[in-house]
C-alpha positions in Angstrom: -8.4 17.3 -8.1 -4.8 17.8 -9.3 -2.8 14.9 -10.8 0.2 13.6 -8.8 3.2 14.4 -10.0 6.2 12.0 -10.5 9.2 12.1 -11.6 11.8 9.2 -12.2 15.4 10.0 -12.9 18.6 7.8 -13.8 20.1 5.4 -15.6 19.3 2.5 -18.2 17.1 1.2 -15.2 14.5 3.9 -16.2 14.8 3.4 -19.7 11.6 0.5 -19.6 9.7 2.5 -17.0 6.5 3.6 -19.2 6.2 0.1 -21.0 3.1 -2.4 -20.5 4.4 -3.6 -17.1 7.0 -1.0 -16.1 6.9 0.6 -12.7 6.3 3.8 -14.1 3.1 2.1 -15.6 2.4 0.2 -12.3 2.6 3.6 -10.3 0.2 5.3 -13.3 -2.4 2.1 -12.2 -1.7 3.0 -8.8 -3.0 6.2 -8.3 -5.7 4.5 -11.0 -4.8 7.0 -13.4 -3.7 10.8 -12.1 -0.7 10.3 -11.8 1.3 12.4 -14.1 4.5 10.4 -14.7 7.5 12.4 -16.4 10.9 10.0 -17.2 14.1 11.4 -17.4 16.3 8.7 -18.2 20.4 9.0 -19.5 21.5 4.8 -20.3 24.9 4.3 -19.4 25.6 7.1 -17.1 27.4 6.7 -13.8 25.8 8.7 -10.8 28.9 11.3 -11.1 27.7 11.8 -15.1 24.1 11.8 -13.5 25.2 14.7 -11.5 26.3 16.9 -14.3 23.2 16.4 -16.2 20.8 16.3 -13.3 20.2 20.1 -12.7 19.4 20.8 -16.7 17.5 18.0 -17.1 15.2 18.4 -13.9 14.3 22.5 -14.3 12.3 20.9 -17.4 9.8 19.3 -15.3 7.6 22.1 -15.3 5.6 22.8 -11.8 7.9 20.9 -9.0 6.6 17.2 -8.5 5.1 16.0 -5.7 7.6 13.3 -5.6 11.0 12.0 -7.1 12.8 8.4 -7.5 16.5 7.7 -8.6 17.0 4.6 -10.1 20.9 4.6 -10.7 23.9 2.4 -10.2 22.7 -1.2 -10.6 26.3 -1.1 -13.2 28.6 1.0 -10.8 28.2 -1.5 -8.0 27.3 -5.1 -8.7 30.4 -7.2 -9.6 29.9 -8.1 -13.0 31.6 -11.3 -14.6 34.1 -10.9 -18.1 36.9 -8.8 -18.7 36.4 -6.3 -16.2 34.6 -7.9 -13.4 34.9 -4.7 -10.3 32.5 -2.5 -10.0 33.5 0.8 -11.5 32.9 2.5 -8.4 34.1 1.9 -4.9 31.1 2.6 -1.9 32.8 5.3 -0.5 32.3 7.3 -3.9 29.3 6.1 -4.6 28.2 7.3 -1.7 29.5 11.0 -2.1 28.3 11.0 -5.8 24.9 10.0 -4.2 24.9 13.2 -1.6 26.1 15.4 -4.3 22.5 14.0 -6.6 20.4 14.3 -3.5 21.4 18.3 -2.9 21.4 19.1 -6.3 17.5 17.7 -6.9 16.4 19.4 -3.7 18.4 22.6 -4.7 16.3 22.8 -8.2 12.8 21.1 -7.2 11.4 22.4 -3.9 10.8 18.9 -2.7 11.5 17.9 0.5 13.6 15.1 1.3 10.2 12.9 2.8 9.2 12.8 -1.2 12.5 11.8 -3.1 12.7 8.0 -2.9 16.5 6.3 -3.9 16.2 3.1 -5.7 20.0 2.1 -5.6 21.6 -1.4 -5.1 23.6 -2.1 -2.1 27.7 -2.8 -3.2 27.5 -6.4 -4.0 
């Protein structure tokens, strides 16, 4: 029986995925071991930096995944406290820069929408 293929793509969020209790780890125990877990993680990008890195970064998968997860914007949205306390994005462009992600995987994975799952925070 073939492994399932996942991938998990975005920001800082991804970076912990594979350690002892990450969810990358937690999916691995999940399908009690076939899963085939690929990270492709870029700390500190925005979703409109994820954009222009996602198409490069996802043709080196190899065979298409059986599914994908975006873990991205957790720092674009949530008001943070400090100097700069706005998010550095409004919804509205989150939102387009979120479209824009979700054509570009399905344009370079044949995956269909049913298997891409978006793990992004709500504007806070």
């Amino acid at each position: 029986m073939a492994s399932t293929r996942v991938v998990i793509f975005g920001d800082s969020q991804v970076s912990d995925g594979l350690r002892l209790h990450g969810f990358g780890t937690q999916l691995n125990h999940r399908f009690a071991g076939a899963a085939d877990i690929s990270l492709r993680s870029f700390p500190g990008y925005s979703m409109s930096w994820l954009n222009l890195v996602v198409g490069g970064s996802l043709h080196n998968v190899g065979s298409n995944p059986d599914y994908v997860i975006v873990m991205a914007g957790r720092d674009e949205l949530i008001q943070k406290t400090g100097r700069d306390p706005q998010p550095t994005a409004t919804p509205k462009e989150f939102g387009e820069s979120v479209e824009l992600l979700v054509r570009k995987v399905t344009d370079v994975l044949d995956i269909q929408m049913k298997n891409m799952f978006l793990l992004l925070p709500l504007p806070v």
